[in-house]
N, CA, C and O atoms as a Tinker XYZ file with bonds, in Angstrom:
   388  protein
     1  N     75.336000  116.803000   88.247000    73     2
     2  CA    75.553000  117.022000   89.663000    64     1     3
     3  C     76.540000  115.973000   90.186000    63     2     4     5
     4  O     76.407000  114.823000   89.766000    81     3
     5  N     77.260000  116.177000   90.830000    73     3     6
     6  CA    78.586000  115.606000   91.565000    64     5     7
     7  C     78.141000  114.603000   92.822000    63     6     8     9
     8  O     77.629000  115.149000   93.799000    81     7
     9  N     78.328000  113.074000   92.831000    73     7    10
    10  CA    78.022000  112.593000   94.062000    64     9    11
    11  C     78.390000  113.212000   95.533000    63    10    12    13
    12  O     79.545000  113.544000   95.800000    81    11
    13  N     77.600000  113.306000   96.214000    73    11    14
    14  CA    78.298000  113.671000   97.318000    64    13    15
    15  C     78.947000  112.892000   98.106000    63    14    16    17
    16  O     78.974000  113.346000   99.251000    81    15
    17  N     79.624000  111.652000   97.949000    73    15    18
    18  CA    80.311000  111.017000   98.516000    64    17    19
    19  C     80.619000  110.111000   97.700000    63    18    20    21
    20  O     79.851000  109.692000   96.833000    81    19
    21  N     82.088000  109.601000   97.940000    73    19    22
    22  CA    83.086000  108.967000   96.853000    64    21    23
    23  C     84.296000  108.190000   97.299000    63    22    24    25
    24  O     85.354000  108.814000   97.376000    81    23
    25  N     84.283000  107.152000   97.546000    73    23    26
    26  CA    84.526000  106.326000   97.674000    64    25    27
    27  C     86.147000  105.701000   97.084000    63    26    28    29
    28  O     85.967000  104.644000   96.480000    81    27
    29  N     87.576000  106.096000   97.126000    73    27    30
    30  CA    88.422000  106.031000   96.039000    64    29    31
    31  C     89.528000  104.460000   96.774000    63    30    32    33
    32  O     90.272000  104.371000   97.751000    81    31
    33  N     89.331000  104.002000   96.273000    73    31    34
    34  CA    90.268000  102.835000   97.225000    64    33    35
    35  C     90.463000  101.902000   95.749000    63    34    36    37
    36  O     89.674000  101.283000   95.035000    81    35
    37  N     91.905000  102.149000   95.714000    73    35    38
    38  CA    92.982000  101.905000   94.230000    64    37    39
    39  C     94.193000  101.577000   94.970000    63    38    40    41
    40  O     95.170000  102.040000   94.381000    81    39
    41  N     94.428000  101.102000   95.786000    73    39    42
    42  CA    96.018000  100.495000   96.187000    64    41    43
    43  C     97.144000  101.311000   95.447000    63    42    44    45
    44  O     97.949000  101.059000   94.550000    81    43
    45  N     96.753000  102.712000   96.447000    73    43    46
    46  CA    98.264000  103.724000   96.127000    64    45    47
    47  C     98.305000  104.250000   94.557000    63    46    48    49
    48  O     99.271000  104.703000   93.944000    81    47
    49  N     96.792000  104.019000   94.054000    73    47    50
    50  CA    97.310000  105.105000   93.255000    64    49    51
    51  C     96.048000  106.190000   93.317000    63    50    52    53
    52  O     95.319000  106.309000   92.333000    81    51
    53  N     95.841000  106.922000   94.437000    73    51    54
    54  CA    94.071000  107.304000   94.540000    64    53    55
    55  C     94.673000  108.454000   94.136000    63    54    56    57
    56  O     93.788000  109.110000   93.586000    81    55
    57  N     95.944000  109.199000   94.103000    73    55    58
    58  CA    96.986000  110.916000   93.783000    64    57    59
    59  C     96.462000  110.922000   92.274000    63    58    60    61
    60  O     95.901000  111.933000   91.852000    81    59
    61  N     96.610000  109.981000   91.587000    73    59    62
    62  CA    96.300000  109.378000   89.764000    64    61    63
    63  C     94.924000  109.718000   89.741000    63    62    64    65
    64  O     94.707000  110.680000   89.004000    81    63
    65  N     93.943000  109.262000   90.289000    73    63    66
    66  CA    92.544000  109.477000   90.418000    64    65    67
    67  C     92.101000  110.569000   90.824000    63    66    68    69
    68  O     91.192000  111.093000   90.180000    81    67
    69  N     92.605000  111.191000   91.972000    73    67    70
    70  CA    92.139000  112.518000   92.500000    64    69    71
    71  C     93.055000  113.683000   91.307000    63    70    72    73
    72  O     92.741000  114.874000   91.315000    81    71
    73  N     93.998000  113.247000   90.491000    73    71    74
    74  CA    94.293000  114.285000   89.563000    64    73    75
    75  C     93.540000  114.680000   88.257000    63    74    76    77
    76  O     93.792000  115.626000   87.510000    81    75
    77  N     92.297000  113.488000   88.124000    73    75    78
    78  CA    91.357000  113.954000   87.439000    64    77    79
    79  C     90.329000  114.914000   87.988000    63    78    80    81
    80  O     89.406000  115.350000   87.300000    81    79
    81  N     90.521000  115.219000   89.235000    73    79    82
    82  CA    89.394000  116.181000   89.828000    64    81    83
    83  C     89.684000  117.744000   89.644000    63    82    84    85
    84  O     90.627000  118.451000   90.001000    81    83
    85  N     88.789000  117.940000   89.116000    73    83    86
    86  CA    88.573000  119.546000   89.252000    64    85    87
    87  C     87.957000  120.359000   90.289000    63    86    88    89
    88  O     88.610000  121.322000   90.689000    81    87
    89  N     87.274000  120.226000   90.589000    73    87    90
    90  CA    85.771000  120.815000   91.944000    64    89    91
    91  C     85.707000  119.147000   92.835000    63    90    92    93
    92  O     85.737000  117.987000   92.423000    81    91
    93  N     85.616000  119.717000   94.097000    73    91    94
    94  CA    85.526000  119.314000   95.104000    64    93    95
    95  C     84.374000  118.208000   95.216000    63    94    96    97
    96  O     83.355000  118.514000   94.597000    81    95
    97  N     84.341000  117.011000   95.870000    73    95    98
    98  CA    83.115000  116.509000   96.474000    64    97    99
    99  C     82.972000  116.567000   97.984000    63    98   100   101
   100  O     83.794000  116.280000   98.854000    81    99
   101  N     82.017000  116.907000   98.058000    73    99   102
   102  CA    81.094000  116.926000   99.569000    64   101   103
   103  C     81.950000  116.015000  100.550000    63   102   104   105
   104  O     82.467000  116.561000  101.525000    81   103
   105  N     82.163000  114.343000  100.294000    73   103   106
   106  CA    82.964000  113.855000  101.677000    64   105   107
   107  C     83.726000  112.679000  100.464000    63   106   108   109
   108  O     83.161000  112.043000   99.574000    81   107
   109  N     84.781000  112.700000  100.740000    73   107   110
   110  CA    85.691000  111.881000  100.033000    64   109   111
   111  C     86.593000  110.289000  100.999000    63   110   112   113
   112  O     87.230000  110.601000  102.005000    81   111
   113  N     86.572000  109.306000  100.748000    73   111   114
   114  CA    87.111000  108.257000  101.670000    64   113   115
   115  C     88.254000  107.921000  100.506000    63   114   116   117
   116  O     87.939000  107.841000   99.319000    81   115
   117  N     89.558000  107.743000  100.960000    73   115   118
   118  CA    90.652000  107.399000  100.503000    64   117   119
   119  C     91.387000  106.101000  101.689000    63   118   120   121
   120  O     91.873000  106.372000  102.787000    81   119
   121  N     91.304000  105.029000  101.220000    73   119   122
   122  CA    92.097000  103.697000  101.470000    64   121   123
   123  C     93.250000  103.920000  101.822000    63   122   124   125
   124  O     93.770000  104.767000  101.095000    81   123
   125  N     94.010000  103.484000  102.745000    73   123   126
   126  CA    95.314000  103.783000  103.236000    64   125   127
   127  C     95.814000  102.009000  103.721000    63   126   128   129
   128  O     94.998000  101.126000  103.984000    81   127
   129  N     97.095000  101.869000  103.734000    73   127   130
   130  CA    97.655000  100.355000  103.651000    64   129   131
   131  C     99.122000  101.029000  104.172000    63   130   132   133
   132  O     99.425000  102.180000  103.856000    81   131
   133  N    100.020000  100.147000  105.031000    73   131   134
   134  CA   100.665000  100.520000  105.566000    64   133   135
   135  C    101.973000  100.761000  104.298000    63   134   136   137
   136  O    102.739000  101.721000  104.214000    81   135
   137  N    101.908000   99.741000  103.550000    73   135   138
   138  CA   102.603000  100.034000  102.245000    64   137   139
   139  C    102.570000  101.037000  101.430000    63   138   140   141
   140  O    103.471000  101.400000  100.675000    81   139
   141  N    101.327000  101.586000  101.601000    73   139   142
   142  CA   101.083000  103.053000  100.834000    64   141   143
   143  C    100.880000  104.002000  101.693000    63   142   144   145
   144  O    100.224000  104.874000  101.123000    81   143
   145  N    101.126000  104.320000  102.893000    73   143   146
   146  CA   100.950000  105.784000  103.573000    64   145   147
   147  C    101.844000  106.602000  102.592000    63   146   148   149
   148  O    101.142000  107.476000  102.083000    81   147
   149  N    102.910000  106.643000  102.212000    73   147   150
   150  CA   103.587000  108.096000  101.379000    64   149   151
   151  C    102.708000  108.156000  100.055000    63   150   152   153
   152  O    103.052000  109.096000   99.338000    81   151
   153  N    101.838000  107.524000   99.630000    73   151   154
   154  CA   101.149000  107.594000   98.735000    64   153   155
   155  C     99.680000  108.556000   99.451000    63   154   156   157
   156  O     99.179000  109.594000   99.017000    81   155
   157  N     99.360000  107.876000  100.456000    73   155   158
   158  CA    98.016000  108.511000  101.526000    64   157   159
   159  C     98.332000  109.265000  101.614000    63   158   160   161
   160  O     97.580000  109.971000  100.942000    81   159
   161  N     99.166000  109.951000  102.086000    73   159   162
   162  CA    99.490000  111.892000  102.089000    64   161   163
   163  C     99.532000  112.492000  100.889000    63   162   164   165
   164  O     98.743000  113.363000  100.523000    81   163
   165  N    100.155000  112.190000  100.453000    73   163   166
   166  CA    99.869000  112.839000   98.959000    64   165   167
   167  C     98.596000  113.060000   98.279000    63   166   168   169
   168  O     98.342000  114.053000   97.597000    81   167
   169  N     97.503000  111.699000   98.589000    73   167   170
   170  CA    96.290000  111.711000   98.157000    64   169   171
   171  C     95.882000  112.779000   98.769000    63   170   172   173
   172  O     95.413000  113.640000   98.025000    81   171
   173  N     95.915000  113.107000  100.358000    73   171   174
   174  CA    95.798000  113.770000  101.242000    64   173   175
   175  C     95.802000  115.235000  100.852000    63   174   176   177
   176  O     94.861000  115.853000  101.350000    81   175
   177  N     96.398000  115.759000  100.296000    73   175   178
   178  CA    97.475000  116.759000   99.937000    64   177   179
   179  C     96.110000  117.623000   98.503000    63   178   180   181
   180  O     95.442000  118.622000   98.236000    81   179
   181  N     96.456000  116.393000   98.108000    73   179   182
   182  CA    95.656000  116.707000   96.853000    64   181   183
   183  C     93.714000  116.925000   97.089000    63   182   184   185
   184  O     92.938000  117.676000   96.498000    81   183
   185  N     93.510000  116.079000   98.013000    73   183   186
   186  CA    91.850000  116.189000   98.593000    64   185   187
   187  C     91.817000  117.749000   98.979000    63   186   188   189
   188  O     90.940000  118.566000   98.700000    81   187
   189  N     93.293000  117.985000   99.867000    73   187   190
   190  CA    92.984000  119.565000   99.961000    64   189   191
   191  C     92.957000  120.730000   99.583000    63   190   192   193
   192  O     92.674000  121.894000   99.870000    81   191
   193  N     93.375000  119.989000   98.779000    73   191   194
   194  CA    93.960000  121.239000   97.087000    64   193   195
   195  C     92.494000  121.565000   96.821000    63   194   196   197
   196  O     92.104000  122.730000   96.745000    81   195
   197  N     91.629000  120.428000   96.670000    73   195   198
   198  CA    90.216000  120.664000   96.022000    64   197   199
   199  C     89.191000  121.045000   97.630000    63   198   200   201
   200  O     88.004000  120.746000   97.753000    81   199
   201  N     89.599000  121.385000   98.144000    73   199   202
   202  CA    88.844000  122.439000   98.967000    64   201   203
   203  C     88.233000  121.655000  100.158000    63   202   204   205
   204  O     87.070000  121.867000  100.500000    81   203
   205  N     89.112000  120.643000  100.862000    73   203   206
   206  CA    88.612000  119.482000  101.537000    64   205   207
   207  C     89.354000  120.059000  103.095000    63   206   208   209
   208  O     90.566000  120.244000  103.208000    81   207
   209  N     88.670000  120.211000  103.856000    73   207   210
   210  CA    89.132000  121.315000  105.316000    64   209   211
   211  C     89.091000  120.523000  106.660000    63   210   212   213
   212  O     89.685000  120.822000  107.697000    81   211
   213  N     87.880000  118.942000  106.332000    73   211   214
   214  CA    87.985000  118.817000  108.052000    64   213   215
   215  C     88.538000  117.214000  107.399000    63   214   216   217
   216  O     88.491000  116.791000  106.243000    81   215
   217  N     88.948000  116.708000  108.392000    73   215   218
   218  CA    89.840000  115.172000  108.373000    64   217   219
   219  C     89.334000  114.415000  109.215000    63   218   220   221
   220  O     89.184000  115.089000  110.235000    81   219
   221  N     88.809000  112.888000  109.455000    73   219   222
   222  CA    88.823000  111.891000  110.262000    64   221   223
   223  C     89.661000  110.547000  109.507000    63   222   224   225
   224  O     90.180000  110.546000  108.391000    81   223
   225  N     89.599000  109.333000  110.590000    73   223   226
   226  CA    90.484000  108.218000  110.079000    64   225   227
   227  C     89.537000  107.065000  110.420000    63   226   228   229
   228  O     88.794000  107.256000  111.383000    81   227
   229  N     89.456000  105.946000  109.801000    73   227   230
   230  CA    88.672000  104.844000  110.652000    64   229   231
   231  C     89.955000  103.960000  110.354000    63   230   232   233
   232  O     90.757000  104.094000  109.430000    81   231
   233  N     89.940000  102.897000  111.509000    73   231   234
   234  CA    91.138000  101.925000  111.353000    64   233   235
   235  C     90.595000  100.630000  111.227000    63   234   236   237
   236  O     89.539000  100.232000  111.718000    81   235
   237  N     91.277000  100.095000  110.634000    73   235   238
   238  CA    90.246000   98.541000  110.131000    64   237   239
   239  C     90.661000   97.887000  111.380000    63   238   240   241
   240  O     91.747000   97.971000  111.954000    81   239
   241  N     89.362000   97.064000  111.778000    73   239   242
   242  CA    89.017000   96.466000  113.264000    64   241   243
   243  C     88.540000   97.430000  114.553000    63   242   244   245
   244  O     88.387000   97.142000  115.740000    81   243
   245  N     88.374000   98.669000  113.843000    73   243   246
   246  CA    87.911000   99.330000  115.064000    64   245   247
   247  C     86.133000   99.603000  114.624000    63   246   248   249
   248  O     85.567000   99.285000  113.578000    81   247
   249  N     85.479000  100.402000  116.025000    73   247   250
   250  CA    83.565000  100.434000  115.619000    64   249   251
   251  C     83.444000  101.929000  115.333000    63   250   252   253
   252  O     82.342000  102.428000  115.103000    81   251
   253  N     84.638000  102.691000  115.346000    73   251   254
   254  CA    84.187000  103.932000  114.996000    64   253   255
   255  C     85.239000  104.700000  114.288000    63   254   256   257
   256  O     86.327000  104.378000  113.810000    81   255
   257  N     84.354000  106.202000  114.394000    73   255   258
   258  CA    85.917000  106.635000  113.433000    64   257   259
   259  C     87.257000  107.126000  114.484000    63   258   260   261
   260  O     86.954000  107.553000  115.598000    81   259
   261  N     88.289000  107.072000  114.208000    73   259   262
   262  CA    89.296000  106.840000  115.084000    64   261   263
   263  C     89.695000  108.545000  116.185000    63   262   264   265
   264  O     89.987000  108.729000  117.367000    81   263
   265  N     89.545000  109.215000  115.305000    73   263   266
   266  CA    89.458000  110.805000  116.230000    64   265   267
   267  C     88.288000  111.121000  116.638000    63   266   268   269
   268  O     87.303000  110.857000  115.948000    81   267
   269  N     88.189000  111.753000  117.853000    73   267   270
   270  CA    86.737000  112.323000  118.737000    64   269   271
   271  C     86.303000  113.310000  117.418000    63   270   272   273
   272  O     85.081000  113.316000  117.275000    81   271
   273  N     86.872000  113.965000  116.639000    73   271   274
   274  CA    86.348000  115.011000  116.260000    64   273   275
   275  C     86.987000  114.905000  114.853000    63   274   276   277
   276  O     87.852000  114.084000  114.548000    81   275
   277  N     86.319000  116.068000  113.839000    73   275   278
   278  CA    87.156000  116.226000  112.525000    64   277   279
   279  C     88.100000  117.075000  113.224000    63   278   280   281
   280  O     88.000000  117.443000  114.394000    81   279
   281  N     89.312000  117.439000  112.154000    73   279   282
   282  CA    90.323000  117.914000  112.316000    64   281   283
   283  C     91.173000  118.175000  111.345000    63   282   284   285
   284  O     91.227000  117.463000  110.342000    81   283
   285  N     91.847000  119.097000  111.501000    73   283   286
   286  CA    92.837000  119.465000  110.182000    64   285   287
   287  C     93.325000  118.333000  109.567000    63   286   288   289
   288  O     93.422000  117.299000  110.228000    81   287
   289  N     93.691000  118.367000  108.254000    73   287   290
   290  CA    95.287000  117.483000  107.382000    64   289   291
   291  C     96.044000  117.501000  108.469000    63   290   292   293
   292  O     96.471000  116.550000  109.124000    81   291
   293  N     96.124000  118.163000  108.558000    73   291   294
   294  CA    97.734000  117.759000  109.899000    64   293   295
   295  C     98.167000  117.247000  110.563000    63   294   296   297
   296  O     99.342000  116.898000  110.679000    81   295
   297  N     96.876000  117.001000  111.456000    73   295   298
   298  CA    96.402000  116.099000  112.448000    64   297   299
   299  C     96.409000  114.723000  111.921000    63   298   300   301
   300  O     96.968000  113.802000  112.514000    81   299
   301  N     95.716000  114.575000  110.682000    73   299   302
   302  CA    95.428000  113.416000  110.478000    64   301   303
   303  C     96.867000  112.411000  109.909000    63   302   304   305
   304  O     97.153000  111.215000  109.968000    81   303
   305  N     97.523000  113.646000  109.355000    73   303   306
   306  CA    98.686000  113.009000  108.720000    64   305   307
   307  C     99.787000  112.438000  109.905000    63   306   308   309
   308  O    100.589000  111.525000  109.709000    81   307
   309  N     99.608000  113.287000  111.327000    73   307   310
   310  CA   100.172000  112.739000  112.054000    64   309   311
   311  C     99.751000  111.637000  112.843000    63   310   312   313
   312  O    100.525000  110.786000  113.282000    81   311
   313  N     98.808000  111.648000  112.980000    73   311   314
   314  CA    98.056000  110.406000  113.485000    64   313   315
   315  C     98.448000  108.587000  112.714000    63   314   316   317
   316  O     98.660000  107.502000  113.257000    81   315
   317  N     98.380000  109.112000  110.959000    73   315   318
   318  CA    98.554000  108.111000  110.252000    64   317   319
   319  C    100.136000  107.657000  110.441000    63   318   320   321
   320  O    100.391000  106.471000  110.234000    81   319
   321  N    101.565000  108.850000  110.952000    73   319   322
   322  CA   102.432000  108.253000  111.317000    64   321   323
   323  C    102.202000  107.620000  112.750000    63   322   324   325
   324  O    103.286000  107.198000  113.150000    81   323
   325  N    101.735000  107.516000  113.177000    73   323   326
   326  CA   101.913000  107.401000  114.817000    64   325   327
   327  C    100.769000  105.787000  114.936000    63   326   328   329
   328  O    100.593000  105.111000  115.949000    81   327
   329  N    100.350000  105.628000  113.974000    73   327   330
   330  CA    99.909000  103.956000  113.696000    64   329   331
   331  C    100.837000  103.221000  113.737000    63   330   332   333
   332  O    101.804000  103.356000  112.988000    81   331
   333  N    100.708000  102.032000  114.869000    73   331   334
   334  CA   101.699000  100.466000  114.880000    64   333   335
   335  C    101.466000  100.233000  113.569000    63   334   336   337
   336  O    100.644000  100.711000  112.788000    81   335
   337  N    102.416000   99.331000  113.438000    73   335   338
   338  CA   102.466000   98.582000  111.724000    64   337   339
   339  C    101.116000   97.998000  111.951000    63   338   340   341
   340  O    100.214000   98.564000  111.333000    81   339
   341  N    100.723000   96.827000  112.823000    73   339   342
   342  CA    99.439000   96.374000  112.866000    64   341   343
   343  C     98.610000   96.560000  112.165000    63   342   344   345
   344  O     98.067000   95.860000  111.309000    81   343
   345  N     98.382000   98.138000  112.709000    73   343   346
   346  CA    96.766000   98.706000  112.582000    64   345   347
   347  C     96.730000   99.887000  111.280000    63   346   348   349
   348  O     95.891000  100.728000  110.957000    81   347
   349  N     98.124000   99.482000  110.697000    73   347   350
   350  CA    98.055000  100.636000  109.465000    64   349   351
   351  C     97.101000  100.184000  108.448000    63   350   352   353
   352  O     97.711000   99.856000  107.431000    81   351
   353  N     95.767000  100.037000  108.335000    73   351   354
   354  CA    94.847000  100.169000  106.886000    64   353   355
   355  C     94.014000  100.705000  107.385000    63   354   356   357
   356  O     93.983000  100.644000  108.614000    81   355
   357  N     93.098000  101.373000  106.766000    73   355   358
   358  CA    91.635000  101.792000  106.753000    64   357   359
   359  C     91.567000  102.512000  105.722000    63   358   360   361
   360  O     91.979000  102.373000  104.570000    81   359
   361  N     90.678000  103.750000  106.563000    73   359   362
   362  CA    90.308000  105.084000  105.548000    64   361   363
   363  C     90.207000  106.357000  106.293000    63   362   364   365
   364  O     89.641000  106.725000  107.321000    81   363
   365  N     90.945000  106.877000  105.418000    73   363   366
   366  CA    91.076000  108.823000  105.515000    64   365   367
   367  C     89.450000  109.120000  104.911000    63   366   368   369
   368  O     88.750000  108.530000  104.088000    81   367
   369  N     89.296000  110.062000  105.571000    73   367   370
   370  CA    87.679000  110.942000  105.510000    64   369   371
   371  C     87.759000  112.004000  104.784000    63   370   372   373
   372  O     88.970000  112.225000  104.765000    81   371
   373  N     87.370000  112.619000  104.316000    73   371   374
   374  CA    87.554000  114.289000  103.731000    64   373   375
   375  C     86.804000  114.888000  103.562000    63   374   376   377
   376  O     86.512000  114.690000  102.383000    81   375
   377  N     85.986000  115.809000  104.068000    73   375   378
   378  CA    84.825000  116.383000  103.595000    64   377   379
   379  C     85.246000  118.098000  103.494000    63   378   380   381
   380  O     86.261000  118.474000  104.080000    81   379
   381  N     84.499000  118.969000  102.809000    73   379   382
   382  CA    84.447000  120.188000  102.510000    64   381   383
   383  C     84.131000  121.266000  104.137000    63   382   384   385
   384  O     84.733000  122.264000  104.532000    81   383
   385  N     83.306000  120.741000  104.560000    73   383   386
   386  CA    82.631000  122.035000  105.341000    64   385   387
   387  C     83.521000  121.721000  106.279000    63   386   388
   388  O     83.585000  122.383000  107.315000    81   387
């Protein structure tokens, strides 16, 4: 049985890691660094390949997760451009349902 939550934080190379996946997990967290966002989309990309539909972000120094709501890849990918250099690390969310 497959954890349901997974944890992948590899400094830009989580695309390498998520290419060992076959079937989906339940909620997935991928590490993001302002040095690796073109790497974070891609991870991104690939979470959705494996059947991953709603998106949140948490930003390091903040108490919650950064969008009111889940939300498409899309959203999130734009959100992750639209971060000051500052506040570019945390974690991308991914879950199935």
């Amino acid at each position: 049985m497959p954890p349901g939550f997974c944890k992948i934080d590899d400094e830009g190379i989580e695309v390498e890691v998520l290419e060992g996946r076959s079937r989906p997990l339940d909620i997935v967290s991928l590490e993001f660094a302002a040095e690796f966002l073109d790497r974070a989309r891609e991870a991104l990309a690939r979470v959705g390949a494996l059947a991953a539909r709603r998106f949140n972000l948490w930003v390091g120094g903040s108490e919650g997760l950064h969008l009111p709501s889940w939300v498409a890849r899309a959203t999130v990918q734009s959100a992750l451009a639209d971060l000051p250099d500052r506040l570019a690390a945390g974690d991308v969310y991914a879950r199935v349902d």
